[in-house]
C-alpha positions in Angstrom: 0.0 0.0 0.0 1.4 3.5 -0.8 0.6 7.0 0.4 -1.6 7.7 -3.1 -3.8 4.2 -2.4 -4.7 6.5 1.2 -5.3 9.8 -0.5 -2.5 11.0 0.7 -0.1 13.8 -0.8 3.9 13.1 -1.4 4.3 16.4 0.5 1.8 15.1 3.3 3.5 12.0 3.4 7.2 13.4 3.8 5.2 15.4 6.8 4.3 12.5 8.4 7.7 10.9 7.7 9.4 14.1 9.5 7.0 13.7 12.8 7.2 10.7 13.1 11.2 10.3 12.2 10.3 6.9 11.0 8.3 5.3 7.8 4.1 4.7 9.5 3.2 0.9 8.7 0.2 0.1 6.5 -2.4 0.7 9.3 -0.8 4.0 10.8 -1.3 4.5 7.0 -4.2 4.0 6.9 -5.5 6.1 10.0 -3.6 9.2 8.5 -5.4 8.6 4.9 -8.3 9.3 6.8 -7.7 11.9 9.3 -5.4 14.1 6.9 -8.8 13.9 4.2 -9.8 16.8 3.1 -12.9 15.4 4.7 -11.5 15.4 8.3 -9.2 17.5 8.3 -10.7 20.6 6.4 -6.9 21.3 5.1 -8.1 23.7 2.9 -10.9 25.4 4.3 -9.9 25.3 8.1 -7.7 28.7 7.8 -10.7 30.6 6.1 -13.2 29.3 8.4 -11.4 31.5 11.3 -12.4 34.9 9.3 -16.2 33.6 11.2 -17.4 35.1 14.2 -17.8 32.9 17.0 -18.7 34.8 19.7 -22.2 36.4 21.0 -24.5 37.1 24.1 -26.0 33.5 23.6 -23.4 31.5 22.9 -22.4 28.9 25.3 -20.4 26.2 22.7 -18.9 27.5 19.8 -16.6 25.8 16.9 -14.6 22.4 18.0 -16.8 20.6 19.4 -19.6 18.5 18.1 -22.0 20.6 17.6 -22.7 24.6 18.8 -24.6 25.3 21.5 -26.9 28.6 22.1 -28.6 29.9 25.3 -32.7 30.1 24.8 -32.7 31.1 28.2 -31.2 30.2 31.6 -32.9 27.0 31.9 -32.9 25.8 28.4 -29.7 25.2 26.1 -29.8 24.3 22.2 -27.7 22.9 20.2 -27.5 22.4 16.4 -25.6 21.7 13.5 -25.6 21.1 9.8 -23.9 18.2 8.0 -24.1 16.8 4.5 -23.8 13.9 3.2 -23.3 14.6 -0.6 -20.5 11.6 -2.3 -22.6 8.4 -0.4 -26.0 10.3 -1.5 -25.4 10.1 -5.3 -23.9 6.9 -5.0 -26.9 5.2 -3.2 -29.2 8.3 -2.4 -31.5 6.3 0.4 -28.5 5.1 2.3 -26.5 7.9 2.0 -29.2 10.3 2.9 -30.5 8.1 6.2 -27.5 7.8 7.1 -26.5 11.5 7.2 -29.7 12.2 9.1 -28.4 9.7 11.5 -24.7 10.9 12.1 -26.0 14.4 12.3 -28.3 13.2 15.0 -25.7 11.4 16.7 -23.7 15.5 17.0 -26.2 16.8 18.6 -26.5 13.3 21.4 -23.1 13.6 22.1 -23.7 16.7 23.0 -25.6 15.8 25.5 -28.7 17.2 23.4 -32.2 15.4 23.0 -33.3 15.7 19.4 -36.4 17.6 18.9 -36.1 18.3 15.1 -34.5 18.0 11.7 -34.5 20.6 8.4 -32.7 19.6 5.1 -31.0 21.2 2.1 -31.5 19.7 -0.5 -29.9 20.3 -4.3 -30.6 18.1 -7.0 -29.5 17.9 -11.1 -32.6 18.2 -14.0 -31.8 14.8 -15.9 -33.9 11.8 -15.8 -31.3 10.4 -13.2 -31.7 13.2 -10.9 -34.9 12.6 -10.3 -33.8 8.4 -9.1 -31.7 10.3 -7.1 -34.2 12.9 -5.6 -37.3 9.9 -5.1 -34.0 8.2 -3.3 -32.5 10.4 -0.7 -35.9 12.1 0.2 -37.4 8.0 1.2 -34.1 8.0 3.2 -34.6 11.5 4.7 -38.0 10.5 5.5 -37.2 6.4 6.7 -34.8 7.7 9.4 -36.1 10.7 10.5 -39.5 9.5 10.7 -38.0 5.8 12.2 -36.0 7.5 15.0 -39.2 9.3 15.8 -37.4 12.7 14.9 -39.8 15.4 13.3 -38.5 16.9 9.9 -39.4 20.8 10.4 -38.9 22.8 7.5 -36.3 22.6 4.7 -35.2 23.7 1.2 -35.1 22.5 -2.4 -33.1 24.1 -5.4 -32.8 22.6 -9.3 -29.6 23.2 -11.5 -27.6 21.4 -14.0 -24.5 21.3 -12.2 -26.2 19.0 -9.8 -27.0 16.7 -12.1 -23.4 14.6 -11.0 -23.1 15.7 -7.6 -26.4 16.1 -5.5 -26.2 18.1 -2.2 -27.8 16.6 0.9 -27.5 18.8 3.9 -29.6 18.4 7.2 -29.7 20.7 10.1 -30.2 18.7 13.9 -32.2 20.9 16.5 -31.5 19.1 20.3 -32.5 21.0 23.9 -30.8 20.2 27.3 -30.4 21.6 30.6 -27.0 23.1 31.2 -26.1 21.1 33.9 -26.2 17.9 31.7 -23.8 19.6 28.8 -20.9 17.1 27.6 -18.1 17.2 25.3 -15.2 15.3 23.6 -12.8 17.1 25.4 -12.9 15.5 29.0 -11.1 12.1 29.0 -9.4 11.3 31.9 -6.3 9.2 32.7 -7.6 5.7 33.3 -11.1 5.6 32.4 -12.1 3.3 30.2 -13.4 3.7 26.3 -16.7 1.6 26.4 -17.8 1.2 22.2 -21.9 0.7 22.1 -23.8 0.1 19.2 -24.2 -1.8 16.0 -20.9 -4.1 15.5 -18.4 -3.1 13.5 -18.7 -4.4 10.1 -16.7 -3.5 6.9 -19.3 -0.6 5.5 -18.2 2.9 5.0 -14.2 1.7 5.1 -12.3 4.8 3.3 -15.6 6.7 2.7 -13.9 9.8 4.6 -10.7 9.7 2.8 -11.6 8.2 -0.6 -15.5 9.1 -1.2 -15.8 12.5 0.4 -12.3 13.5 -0.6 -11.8 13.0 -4.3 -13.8 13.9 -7.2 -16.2 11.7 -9.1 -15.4 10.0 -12.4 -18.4 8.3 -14.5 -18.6 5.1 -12.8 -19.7 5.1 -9.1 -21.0 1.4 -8.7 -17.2 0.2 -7.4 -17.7 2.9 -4.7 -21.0 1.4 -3.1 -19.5 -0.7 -0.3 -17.7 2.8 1.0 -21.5 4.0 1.6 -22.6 3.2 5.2 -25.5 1.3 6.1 -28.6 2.8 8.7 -30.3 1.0 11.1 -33.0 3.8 12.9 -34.2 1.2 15.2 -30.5 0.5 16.5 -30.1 4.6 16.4 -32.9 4.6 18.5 -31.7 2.5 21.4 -28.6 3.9 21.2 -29.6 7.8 21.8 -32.0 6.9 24.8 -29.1 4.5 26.0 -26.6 7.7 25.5 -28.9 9.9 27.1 -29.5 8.2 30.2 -26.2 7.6 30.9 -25.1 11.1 30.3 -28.1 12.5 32.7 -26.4 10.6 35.9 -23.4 13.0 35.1 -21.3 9.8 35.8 -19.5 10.3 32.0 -16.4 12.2 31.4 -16.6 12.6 27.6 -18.9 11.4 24.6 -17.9 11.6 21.0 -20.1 9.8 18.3 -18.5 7.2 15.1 -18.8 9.5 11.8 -16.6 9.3 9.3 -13.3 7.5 9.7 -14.8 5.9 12.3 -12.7 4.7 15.2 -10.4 6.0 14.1 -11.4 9.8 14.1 -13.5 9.4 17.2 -10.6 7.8 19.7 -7.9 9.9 17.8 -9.6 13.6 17.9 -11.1 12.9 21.8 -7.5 12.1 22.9 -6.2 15.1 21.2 -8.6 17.4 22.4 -8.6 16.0 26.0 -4.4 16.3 25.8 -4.2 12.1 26.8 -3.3 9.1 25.4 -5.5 6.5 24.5 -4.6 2.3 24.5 -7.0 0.3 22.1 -7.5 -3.4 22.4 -9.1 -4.5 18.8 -9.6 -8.2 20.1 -12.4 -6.4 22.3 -14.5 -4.7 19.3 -17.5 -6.5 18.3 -17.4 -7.5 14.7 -20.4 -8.2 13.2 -18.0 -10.0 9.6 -15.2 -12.8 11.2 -11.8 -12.1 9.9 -12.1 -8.6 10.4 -8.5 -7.4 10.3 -7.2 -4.0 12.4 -7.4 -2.2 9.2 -10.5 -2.8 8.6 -11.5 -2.4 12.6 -10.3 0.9 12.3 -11.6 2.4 9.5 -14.9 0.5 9.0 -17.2 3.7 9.2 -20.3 1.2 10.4 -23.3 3.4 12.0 -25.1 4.1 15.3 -21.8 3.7 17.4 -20.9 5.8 20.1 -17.8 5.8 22.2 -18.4 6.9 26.2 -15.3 7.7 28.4 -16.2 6.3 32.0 -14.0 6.0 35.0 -13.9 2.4 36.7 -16.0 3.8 39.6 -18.5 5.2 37.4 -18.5 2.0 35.2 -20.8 0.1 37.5 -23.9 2.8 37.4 -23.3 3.3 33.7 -23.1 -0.3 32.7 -26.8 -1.3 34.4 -28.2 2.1 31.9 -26.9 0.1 29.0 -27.9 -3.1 29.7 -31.7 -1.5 30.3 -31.6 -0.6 26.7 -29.9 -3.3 25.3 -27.5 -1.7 23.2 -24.8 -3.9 22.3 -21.3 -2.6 24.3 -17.7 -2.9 25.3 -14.7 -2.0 27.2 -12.2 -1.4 24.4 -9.6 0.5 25.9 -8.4 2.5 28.3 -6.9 6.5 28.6 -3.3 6.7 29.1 -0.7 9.2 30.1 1.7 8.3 27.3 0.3 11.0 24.9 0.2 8.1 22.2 -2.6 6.0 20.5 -1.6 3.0 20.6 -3.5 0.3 19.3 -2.9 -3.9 19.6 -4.8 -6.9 18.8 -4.5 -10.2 21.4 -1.7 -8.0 23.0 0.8 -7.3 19.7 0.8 -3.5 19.0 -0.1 -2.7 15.6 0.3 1.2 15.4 1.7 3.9 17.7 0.8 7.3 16.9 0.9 10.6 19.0 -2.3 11.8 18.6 -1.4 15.2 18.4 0.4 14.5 14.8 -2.9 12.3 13.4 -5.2 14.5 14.9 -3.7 18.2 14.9 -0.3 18.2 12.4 -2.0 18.0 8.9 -0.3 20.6 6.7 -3.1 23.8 5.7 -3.4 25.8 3.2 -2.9 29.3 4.1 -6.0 31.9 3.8 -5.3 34.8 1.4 -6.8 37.5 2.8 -6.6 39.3 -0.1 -8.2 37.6 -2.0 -11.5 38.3 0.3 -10.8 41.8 0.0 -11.2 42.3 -3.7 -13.9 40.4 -3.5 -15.2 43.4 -1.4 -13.6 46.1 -3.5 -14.7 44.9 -6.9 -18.5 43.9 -7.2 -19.5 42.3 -10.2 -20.6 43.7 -13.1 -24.8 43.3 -12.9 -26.5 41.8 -15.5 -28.9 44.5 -18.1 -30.9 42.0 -18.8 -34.2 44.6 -18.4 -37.3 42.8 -20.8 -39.5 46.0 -21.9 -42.6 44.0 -22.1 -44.3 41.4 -19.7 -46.2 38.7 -20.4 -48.9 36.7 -18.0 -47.4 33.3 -19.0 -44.4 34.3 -17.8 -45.6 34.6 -14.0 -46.9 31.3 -14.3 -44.2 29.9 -15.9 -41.5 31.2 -12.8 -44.6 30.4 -10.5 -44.4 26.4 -11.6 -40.5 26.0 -12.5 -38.9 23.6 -10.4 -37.2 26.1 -8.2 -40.8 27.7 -7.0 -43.2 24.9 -7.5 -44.7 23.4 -4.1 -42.4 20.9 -2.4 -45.2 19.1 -0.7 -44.7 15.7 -2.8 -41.3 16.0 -0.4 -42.6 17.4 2.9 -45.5 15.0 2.6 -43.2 12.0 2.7 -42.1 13.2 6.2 -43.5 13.0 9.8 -43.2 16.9 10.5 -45.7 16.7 13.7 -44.4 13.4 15.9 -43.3 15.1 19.7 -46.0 17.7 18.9 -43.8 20.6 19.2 -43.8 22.1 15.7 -46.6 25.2 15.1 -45.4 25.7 12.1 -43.6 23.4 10.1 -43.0 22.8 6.0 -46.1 24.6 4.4 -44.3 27.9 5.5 -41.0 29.4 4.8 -39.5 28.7 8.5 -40.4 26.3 11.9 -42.0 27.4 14.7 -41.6 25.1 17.5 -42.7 25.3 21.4 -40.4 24.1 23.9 -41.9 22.8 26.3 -41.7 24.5 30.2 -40.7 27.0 28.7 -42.4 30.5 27.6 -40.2 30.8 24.7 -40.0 28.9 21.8 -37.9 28.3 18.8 -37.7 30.0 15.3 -35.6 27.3 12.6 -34.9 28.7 9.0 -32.5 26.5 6.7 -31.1 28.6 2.9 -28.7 28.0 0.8 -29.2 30.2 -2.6 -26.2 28.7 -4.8 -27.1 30.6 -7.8 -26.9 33.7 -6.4 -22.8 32.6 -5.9 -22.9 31.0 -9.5 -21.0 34.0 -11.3 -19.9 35.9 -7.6 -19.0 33.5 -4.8 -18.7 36.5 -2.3 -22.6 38.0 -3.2 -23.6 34.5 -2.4 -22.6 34.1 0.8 -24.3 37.6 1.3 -27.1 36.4 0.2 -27.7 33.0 2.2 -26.7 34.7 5.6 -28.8 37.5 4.6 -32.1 35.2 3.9 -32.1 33.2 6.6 -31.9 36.2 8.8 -34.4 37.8 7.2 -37.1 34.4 7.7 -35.9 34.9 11.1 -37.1 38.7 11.0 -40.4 37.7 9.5 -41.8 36.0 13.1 -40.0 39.1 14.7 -37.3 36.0 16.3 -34.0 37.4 17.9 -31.1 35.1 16.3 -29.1 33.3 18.7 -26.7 31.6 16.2 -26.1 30.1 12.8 -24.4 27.3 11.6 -22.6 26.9 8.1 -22.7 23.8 5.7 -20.2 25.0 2.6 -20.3 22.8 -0.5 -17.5 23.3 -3.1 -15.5 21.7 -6.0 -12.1 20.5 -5.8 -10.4 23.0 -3.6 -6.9 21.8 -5.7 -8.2 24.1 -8.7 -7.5 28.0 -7.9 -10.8 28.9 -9.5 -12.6 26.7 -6.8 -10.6 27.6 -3.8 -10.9 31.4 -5.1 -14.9 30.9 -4.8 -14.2 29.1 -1.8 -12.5 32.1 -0.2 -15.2 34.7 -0.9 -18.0 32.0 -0.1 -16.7 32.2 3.1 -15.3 36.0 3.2 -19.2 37.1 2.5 -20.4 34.6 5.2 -18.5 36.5 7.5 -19.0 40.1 7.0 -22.5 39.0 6.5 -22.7 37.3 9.9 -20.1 40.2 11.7 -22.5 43.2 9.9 -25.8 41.3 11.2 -24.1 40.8 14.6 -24.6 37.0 14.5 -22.2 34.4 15.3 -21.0 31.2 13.3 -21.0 28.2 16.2 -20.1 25.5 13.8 -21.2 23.5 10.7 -19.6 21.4 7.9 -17.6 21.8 4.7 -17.5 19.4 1.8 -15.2 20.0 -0.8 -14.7 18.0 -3.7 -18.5 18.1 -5.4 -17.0 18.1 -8.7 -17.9 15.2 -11.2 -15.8 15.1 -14.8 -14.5 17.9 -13.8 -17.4 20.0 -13.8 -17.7 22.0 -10.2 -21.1 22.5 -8.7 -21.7 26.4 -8.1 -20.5 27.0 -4.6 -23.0 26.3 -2.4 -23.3 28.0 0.9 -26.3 26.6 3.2 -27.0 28.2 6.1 -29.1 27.3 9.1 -30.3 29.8 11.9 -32.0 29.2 15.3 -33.7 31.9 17.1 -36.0 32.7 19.8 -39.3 33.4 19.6 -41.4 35.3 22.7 -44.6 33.6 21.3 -44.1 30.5 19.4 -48.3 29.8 20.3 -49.3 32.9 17.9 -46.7 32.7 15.4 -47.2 36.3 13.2 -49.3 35.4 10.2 -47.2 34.5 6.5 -50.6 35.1 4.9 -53.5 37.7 4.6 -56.2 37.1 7.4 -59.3 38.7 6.0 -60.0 41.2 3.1 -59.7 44.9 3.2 -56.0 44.4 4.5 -53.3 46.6 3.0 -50.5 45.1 1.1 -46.7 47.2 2.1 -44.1 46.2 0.4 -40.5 47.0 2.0 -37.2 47.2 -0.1 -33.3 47.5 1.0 -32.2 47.5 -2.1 -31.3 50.3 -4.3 -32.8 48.7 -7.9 -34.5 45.7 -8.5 -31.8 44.1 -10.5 -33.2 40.2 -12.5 -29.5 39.0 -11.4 -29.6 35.5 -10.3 -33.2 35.2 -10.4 -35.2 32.3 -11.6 -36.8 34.3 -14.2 -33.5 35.6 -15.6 -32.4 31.6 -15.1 -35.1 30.6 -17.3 -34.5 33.5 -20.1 -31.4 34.2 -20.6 -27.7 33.7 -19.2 -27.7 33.6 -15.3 -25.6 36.5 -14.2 -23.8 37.9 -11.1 -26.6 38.3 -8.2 -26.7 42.3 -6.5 -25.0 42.1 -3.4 -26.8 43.0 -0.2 -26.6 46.0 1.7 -25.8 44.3 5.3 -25.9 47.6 7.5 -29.7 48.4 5.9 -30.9 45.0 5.9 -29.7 44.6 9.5 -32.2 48.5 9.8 -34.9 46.7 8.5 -34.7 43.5 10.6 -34.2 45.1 13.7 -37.1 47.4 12.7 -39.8 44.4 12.4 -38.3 42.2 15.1 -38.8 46.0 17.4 -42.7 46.3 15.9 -43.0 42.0 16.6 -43.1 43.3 20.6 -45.9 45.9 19.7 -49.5 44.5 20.4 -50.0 45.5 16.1 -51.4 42.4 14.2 -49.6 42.1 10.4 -48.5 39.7 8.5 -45.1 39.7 6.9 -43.3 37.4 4.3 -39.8 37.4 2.4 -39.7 37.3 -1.0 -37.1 35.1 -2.2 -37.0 32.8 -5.3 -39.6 34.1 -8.1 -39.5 37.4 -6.9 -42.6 39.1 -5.9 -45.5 37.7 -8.0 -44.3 34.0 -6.5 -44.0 35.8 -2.8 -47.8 37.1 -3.4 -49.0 33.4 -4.9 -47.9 31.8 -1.9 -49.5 34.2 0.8 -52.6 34.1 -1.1 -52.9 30.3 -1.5 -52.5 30.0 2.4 -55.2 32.6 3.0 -58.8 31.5 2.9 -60.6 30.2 0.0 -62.4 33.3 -0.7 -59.9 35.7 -0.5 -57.9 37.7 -3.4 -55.7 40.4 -4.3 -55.3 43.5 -6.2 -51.6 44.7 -7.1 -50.3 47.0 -8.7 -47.1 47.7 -10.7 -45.1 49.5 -12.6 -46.1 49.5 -16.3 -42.5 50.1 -17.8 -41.0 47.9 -15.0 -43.2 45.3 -14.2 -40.9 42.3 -15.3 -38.2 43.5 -12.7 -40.9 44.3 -9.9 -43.0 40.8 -10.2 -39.1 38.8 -10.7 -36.3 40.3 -9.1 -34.8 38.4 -6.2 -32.4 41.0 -4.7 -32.3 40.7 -1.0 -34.1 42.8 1.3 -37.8 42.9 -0.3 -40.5 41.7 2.3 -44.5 41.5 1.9 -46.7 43.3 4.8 -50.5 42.6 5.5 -51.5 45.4 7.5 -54.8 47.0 8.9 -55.7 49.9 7.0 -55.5 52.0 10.3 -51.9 51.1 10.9 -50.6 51.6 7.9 -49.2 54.7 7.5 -47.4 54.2 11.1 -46.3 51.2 9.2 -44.9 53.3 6.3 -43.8 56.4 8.2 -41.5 53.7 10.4 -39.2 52.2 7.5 -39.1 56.0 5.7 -37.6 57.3 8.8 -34.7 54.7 8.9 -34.5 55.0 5.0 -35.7 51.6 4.0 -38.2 52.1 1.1 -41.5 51.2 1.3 -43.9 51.2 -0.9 -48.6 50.5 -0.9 -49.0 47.6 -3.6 -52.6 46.8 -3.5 -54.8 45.2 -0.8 -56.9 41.9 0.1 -60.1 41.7 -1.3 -63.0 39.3 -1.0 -62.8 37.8 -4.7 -60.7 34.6 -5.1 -58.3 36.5 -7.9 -55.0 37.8 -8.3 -55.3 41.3 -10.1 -52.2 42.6 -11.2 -52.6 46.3 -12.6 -49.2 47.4 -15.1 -50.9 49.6 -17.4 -53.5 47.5 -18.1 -54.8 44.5 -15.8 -53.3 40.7 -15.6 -55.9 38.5 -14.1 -55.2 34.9 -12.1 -57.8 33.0 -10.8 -56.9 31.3 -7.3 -57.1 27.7 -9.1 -55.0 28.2 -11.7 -52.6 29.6 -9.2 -53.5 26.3 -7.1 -52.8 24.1 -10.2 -49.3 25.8 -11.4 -47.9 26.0 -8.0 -48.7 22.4 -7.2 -47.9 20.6 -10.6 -45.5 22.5 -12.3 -46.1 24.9 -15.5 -48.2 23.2 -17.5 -49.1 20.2 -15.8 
């Protein structure tokens, strides 16, 4: 076996060489292959990452661990975290998908978390295979998270060519705990045991750190199915209650779940974060295959395992917890002094590693910070792309295009109401949910706009910060935190770590300028197939709190006679990056937003959310502001209807563009003006469309009058343009 047959580098390999002052057998081999992947390792992304903020007023657990952790109050903690699971998704989409919702759950337990809810990200190509590969990783999604008795909350779906090869799956965990019951990775002591619970190790998901999430795709996958791991929610089940328990008698001194590179990562990255050794007897891991050899023991990537670090005293107390819930277990090891890893089957050693050097020595690429600042100096030229004309097809054609149609043949495939916590869940634009004991609740929003970074990396991660916040905004909810999932090509081409570096660079002046911190998330690098890159992808996921999660503020007109305000941030209403300009013409650069006047108009509606006003409010985001207005009328009541009005030498960019900062408000005629006089004072625009009336029609006046009736609007939105 060489260095290359690992995924290693020649420079990373005379690295390892150096620190170690000696050549690594074939296992020590191995375990670096796996812990110096881009996967693990985030070698080229780790550096740019630190441009984030991590601090705030709420934060209690920010970047290191397994997931962040956010103050709701002083009773009640939440953690939360997205991961993806793209390479094992396309290769066998139900397996890869279930059992990323899985190992995302399995964060947020070791944590010391109980889950309360899921959101996914999904991106998918347009060819016929796409759609195998949709049908695939949503029954997965849906089998595990509905399973593990896990409700899935709210979530995102975007279309695009460039996914047609490499389909993103990303999913967001949502747990709660009390303080007092917070664990880490970071706590092993000298002399407590390792104790390994869970399925048996078995030889799925060996490499599928290092070889399938690290390296690009060629045509043929099939060779690459046995690196895809295998989910068992039943098992996954046992083994969170099990995890749970044990960590509520505050008898553990560390937990850290078995993701990717399996024992190997987990033992490895706790003993280097706790500063201790760690002594592994492989004789002592349950194999579920006989002949297993340490190589394989190591690296097998087998799911719904978790390794507890107990002292000998505690054992006892944990041990009877474990046995209740019948999870499979065993002592395999013990902490040690020694600062090494050192690993033996039936008493031979077979590797010795520090695990400083496996865990914390892998070579980086530098961030070039100058890079991220012309990014900020030189915006994009914007696309003048300005149809003179509009035509009523065309609102129904964005209206039913893949990236605005309904999603409920997905959502309806999932159980978003077990635990009976969610008040709103995937017929809106964000979660609600009610925590229970407490007054507050919880406000979830999941986004992840690649378009808008198709031709300027650095507007979209502007934009997918920016969108999320604004969702937020909508149920007047106070952000506590956000967490990142970036998606990328090969990072070894300079055109994809250059998009890389202002993904990231706009994630964090967007999160610094709305005063919100980063407290973890995942990267994924490598979604490149044939070497065609998908866009960079930035999704973002956002927890807040909400003072009154019972009477969520309405996404949706209430009666007629209402007033219809509609707020802009932005300077001109640009068809950059829209769906519209997607599905006429060349997509071009998206408008970057303005942070400091979005962050005025946010802090503006989540002020008037205190007031005892009743409105309604909803961002406009893909379609523009026809699809915004479609969707609030289609929730309203059967006989209500709309008259708008427009423009008549602009309507095309008023009913399509997507530039950040536009938001719908439903407002009582009586309050309006205080409504308008508000935003004009602080500079954001605002502007009296129309208002509700009692007809079941969409009137859109531009010179002359456009009319919809609410069935057609029905039909489109549900089955597509023409269907």
């Amino acid at each position: 076996m060489t260095y290359q047959d690992v995924g290693l580098t020649q420079e990373e390999y005379r690295v390892i060489q150096q620190q170690l002052g000696r050549e690594p057998n074939e296992l020590e081999l191995g375990l670096f292959g796996v812990l110096w992947s881009e996967h693990c390792s985030y070698k080229s992304s780790k550096n740019l990452l630190s441009w984030l903020p991590h601090e705030g007023p709420a934060v209690v657990q920010g970047p290191g661990e397994n997931a962040g952790i956010v103050a709701l109050n002083d009773h009640v903690h939440v953690a939360f975290k997205v991961e993806s699971h793209n390479h094992p998704s396309y290769v066998e989409p139900v397996q890869g998908a279930a059992t990323g919702v899985g190992g995302i759950l399995r964060d947020i337990v070791a944590m010391g978390a109980r889950p309360i809810a899921l959101a996914d990200s999904l991106r998918f190509g347009t060819d016929d295979k796409a759609k195998w590969i949709q049908n695939g990783v949503v029954e997965g999604v849906g089998a595990y998270g509905n399973a593990i008795g896990i409700p899935t909350v709210t979530g995102e779906v975007a279309y695009g060519a460039v996914y047609d090869k490499n389909p993103l799956v990303n999913v967001m965990a949502i747990g709660l705990l009390s303080p007092e019951h917070q664990v880490s990775a970071s706590g092993a002591k000298v002399g407590s045991y390792l104790v390994l619970l869970g399925q048996p190790t078995g030889r799925d998901g060996i490499h599928g750190a290092s070889l399938l999430a690290s390296q690009d795709f060629g045509d043929a996958t099939e060779h690459m199915r046995p690196t895809v791991q295998v989910g068992d929610p039943f098992m996954g089940k046992m083994l969170m209650e099990a995890t749970l328990s044990a960590i509520q008698t505050d008898k553990l001194d560390a937990v850290q779940d078995l993701g990717a590179a399996g024992l190997t990562s987990s033992v490895a990255e706790l003993a280097y974060r706790s500063g201790v050794g760690a002594h592994i007897w492989l004789e002592r891991v349950p194999c579920r295959e006989e002949g297993m050899t340490p190589y394989e023991i190591m690296l097998s990537e087998t799911q719904e395992r978790m390794l507890l670090v107990v002292s000998p005293e505690n054992w006892p107390v944990v041990e009877e917890i474990i046995q209740h819930w019948e999870v499979p277990y065993s002592i395999i090891g013990e902490v040690s002094a020694d600062h090494e890893l050192v690993i033996s089957m039936n008493g031979e050693i077979v590797a010795a590693v520090p695990p400083q050097i496996l865990a914390g020595s892998c070579p980086r690429r530098p961030a070039i910070s100058k890079w991220a600042q012309t990014a900020r100096e030189q915006a994009p030229q914007l696309t003048a792309f300005r149809p003179l004309t509009f035509e009523r097809e065309w609102a129904l054609e964005v209206l039913g295009s893949p990236n605005c149609r309904s999603r409920h043949r997905i959502y309806e495939r999932y159980d978003s109401m077990i635990l009976t916590n969610t008040v709103w869940g995937p017929t809106h634009d964000l979660a609600v949910l009610r925590v229970r004991g407490s007054q507050e609740g919880l406000a979830v929003a999941v986004s992840g706009p690649g378009r808008y970074a198709a031709r300027d990396a650095y507007s979209g991660g502007l934009a997918a910060v920016s969108r999320v916040m604004g969702l937020l905004a909508t149920q007047g909810a106070m952000a506590l935190g956000l967490t990142d999932g970036i998606n990328a090509g090969n990072p070894d081409k300079e055109r994809v770590f250059l998009d890389l570096t202002h993904l990231i660079a706009g994630i964090a002046d967007a999160s610094q300028g709305f005063g919100v911190p980063v407290t973890g998330g995942n990267v994924s690098l490598h979604n490149e197939t044939e070497g065609e890159p998908i866009w960079p992808t930035a999704i973002i996921g956002a927890v807040g709190r909400h003072l009154h999660p019972l009477h969520p503020t309405n996404d949706a007109p209430w009666k007629a006679g209402l007033d219809i305000i509609r707020l802009s941030a932005a300077s001109d209403l640009n068809l950059g990056g829209s769906v519209f300009e997607m599905l006429h013409s060349e997509l071009s650069a998206y408008p970057r937003p303005d942070i400091s006047k979005l962050a005025d108009m946010y802090e503006l509606l989540i002020a008037s959310n205190q007031e005892s006003l009743e409105y309604g409010a909803r961002l406009v985001g893909d379609g523009g502001l026809f699809v915004a207005l479609s969707k609030s009328l289609l929730a309203s009541s059967a006989n209500l209807g709309m008259e708008i009005t427009v423009s008549k030498d602009e309507t095309t960019r008023e009913l399509f563009s997507e530039v950040m900062g536009q938001m719908l408000l439903f407002t009582e005629p009586s309050t309006t003006e205080h409504w308008v006089s508000l935003f004009r004072h602080h500079n954001i625009a605002v502007d009296l469309i129309g208002h509700v009336t009692d007809s079941p029609t969409m009137v859109i006046r531009a010179g002359r009058s456009y009319v919809f009736d609410r069935t057609e609007l029905d039909r489109t939105f549900r089955q597509g343009y023409g269907g």
